[in-house]
N, C-alpha and C positions, 0 to 999 in steps of 0.2 A: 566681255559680255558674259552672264552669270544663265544659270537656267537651260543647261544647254545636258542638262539628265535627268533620269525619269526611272520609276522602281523604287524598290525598300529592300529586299533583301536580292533580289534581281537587279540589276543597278545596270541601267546600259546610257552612255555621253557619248554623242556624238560631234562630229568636227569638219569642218572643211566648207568650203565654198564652190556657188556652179561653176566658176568660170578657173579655179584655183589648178595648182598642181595633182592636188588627190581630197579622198572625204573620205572618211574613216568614222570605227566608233571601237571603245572600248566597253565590252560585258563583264561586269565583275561579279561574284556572288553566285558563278553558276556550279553546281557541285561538281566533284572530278567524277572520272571514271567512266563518264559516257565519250562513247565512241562519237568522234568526231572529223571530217578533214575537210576540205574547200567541194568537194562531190556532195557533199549534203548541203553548202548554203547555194550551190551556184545556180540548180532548178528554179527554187523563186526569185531570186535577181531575174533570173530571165526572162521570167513569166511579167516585171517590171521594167523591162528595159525600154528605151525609147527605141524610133526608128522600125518597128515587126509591124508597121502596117500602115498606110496611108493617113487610116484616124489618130493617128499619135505625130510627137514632134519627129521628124527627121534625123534630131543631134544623133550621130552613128557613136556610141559606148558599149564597148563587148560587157563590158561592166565586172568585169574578173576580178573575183576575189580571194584575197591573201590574206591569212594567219597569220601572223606575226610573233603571238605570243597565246600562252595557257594552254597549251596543248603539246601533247608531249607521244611518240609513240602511236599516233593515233586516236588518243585518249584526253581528254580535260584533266586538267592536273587541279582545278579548285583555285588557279591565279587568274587575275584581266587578264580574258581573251583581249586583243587586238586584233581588228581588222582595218584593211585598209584596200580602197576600189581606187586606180588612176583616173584622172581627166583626161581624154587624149582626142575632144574634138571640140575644143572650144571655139567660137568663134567673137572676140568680143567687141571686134568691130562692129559688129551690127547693135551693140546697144550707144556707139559713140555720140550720139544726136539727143540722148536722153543721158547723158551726165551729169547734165545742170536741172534737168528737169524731173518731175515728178510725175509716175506715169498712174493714172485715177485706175483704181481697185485694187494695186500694189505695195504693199511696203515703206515704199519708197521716200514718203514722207515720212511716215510715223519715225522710222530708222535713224531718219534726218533728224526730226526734232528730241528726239531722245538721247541720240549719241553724240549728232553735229557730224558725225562723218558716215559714210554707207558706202558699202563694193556694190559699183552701180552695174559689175559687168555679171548679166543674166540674174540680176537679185541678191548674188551672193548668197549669205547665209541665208535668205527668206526663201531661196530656191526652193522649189518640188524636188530637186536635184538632191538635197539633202535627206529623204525617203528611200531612198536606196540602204542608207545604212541602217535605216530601221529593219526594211525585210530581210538584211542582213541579220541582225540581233533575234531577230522572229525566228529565225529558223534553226536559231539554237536552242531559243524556249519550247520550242516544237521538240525540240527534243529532252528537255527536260520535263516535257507534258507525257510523254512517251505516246507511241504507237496509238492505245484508247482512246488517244482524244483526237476528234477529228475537224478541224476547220477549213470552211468554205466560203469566199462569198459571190457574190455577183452581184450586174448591174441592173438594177429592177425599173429603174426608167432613166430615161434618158431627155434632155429637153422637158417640154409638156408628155411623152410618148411613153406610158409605162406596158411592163408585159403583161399576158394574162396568165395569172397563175394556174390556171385549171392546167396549163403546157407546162408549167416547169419543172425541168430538168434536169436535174444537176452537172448532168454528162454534157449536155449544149453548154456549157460553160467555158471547153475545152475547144470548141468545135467551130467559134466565131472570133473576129478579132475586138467584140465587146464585153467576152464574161458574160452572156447573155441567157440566161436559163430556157428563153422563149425563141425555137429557132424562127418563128415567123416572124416576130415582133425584131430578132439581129437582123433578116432579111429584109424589114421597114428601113430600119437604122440606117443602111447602110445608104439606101438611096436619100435619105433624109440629113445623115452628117456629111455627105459629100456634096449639098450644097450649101453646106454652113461653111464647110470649108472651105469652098468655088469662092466662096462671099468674102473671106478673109474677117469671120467672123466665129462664133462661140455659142458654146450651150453648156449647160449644166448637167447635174444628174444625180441621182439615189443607187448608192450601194447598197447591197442587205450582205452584214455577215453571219456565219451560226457556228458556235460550236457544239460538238456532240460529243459524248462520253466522259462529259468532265464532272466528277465528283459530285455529292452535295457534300457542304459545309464550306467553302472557299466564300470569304468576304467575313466582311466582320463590321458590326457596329459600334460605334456609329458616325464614326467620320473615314473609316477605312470601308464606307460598302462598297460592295463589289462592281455595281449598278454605276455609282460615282466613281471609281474611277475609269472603267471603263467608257463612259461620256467624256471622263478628261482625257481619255489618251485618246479615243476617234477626232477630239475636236480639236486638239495639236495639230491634226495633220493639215497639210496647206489646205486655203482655197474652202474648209468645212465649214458651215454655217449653221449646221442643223445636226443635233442626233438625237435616237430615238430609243427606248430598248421596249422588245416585247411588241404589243400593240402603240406602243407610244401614245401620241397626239389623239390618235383613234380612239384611245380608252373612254375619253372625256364623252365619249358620245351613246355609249353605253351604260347599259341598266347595273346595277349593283349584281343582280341576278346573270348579265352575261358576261361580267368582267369574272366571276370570284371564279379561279380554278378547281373544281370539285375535287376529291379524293377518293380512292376507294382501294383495299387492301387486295394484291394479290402474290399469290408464292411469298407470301411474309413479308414482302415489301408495301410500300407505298407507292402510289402509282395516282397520277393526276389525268382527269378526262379532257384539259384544255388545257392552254400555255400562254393564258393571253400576258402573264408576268415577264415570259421572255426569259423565264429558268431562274428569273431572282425575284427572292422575296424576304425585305428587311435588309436587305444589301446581302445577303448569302444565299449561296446557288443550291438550287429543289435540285438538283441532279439529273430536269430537263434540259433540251436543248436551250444554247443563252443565243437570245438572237438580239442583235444590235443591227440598227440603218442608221447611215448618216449621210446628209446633201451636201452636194458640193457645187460652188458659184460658176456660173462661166467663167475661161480664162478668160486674164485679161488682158491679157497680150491681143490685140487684135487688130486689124488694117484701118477699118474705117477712124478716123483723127478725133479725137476728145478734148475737151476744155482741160486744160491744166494751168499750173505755174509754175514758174523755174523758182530756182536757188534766189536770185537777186529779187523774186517777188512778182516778177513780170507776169502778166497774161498769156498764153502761148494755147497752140493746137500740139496735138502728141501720135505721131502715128508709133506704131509698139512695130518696128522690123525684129528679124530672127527668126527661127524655128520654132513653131509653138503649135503645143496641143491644140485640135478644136475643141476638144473634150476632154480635159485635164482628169475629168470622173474615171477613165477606162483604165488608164494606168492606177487608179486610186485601190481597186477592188484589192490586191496583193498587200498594197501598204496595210488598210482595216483589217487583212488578214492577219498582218504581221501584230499588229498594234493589238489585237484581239489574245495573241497567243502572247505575247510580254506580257500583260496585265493578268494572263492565268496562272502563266509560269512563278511569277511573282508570288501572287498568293497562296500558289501551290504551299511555295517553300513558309509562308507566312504563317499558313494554316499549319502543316507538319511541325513547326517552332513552335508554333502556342499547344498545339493539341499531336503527342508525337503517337496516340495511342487509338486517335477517332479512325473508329473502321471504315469512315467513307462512305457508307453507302445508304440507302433509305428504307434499310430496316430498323422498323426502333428500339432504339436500347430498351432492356429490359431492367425492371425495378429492383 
């Protein structure tokens, strides 16, 4: 299977299957010298991990992560890192009744008619399971973004149920088990996804991610903007159906006069009155906040039995057993997080290659 890496001069592949021995990825392309050791990625695996709360799947994975290589002393040596997280709670019994069959919203097919074979235990390769080593790889580019740049995201609706932003808060983020900026709107949640879950049922939902203090000039036109890759790398990740950047969808509804981001000079800089751009414009970043949303579908792992077909063509009902998210969205917020900081980190280095001498910032060169 081909396609299995992402980046240009960041380069991270990753590997492994839900139900396999281990899932790993290698990062290559990341400069030496930064301090580095498994206490810097193990905070965000965590903040991904399954099993911290009733609204998530169950599967128990410490999710510990190893080094293996490019690191030296405590330091990046400028070789592939390797990482690599074990499997150690698999269960793959519980997909045995859907080996032959195709379970509707899944993979499961396409994989089939594509390759003719597929690891029917937990998805395999199409796993969610396979996101771990992204936030893994993220929180290296996090550290080649350095300290100034700050990214965050959260879950801004959930189901039909979105938060009211006049509440939001970035600190309630930390404070619920949904990443939820609005602590009344996490305190709806909670009574509202536990009878989705009572249901043996599903819902979707809207992450918003933002970064903050990231340069202007990163992206480049016009098949390298910054805007488009960032929509590629949110919409890789499992179960995404939608993303947005800036105002998105919303623009479309606005007057010329309330989309355009004004300007005006101060302390020698340039300085923007609105951000409906979302920090990009012409695929390179104003050096506002970049804000990205992307939806994510119900799982689809769910109790109630679906129309499907087997292997042999037949007709069949499909119930999805195992342990599964009712809201696949809440563990999403980390992955967008991680995905947000590869695509920066990347062009960090892309923009420093073309331009090793642009001051970065949004005063203007002078004639």
């Amino acid at each position: 299977m081909s396609h299995n890496s992402f980046g240009h001069l960041f380069r991270v592949t990753t590997w492994g299957e839900s139900h396999g021995p281990a899932i790993g990825c290698v990062v290559d392309g990341c400069p030496p010298r930064i301090p580095l050791t498994e206490a810097d990625i193990q905070p965000f695996l965590d903040r991904r991990r399954p099993g911290q709360s009733r609204f998530t799947t169950q599967r128990q994975e410490a999710d510990q992560v190893r080094i293996l290589s490019g690191v030296f002393d405590g330091q990046t040596t400028g070789t592939p890192i390797a990482l690599v997280i074990e499997n150690t709670d698999q269960r793959s019994r519980d997909y045995d009744e859907v080996a032959a069959r195709f379970r509707p919203g899944h993979a499961d097919l396409t994989y089939e008619l594509k390759y003719g074979i597929r690891d029917w235990r937990g998805g395999g390769r199409a796993s969610a399971r396979e996101t771990a080593m992204r936030v893994a790889a993220g929180a290296i580019a996090r550290k080649v973004l350095g300290e100034g740049v700050v990214i965050r995201g959260a879950l801004v609706q959930l189901g039909p149920h979105r938060i009211d932003r006049t509440r939001f808060d970035w600190a309630e983020t930390g404070r619920n088990p949904f990443f939820c900026p609005d602590p009344l709107a996490a305190a709806a949640w909670e009574t509202y996804l536990g009878a989705v879950r009572k249901a043996g049922s599903s819902v979707g939902a809207v992450i918003e991610v933002a970064a903050e203090g990231v340069p202007p000039g990163l992206g480049a036109p016009i098949y390298a903007k910054l805007d488009a890759d960032l929509a590629q790398a949110l919409m890789s990740i499992n179960a995404v159906k939608g993303v947005e950047i800036g105002d998105g969808f919303a623009a479309a509804a606005l007057s010329g006069e309330e989309n355009a981001d004004e300007m005006r000079m101060a302390d020698g800089q340039v300085r923007f009155t609105a951000n409906h751009a979302g920090g990009i414009l012409g695929g390179i970043a104003t050096g506002q906040p970049i804000l990205a949303r992307f939806a994510v579908k119900p799982t689809s792992s769910i109790l109630t039995p679906r129309r499907s077909v087997d292997r042999s063509g037949r007709e069949v009902d499909v119930t999805t057993k195992g342990r599964h998210d009712p809201c696949v969205g809440i563990r999403a917020v980390p992955v967008g997080e991680a995905m947000m900081a590869l695509v920066l980190a990347d062009h960090l280095l892309r923009h420093r290659a073309q331009n090793p001498d642009a001051p970065m910032t949004t005063r203007l060169p002078r004639n």
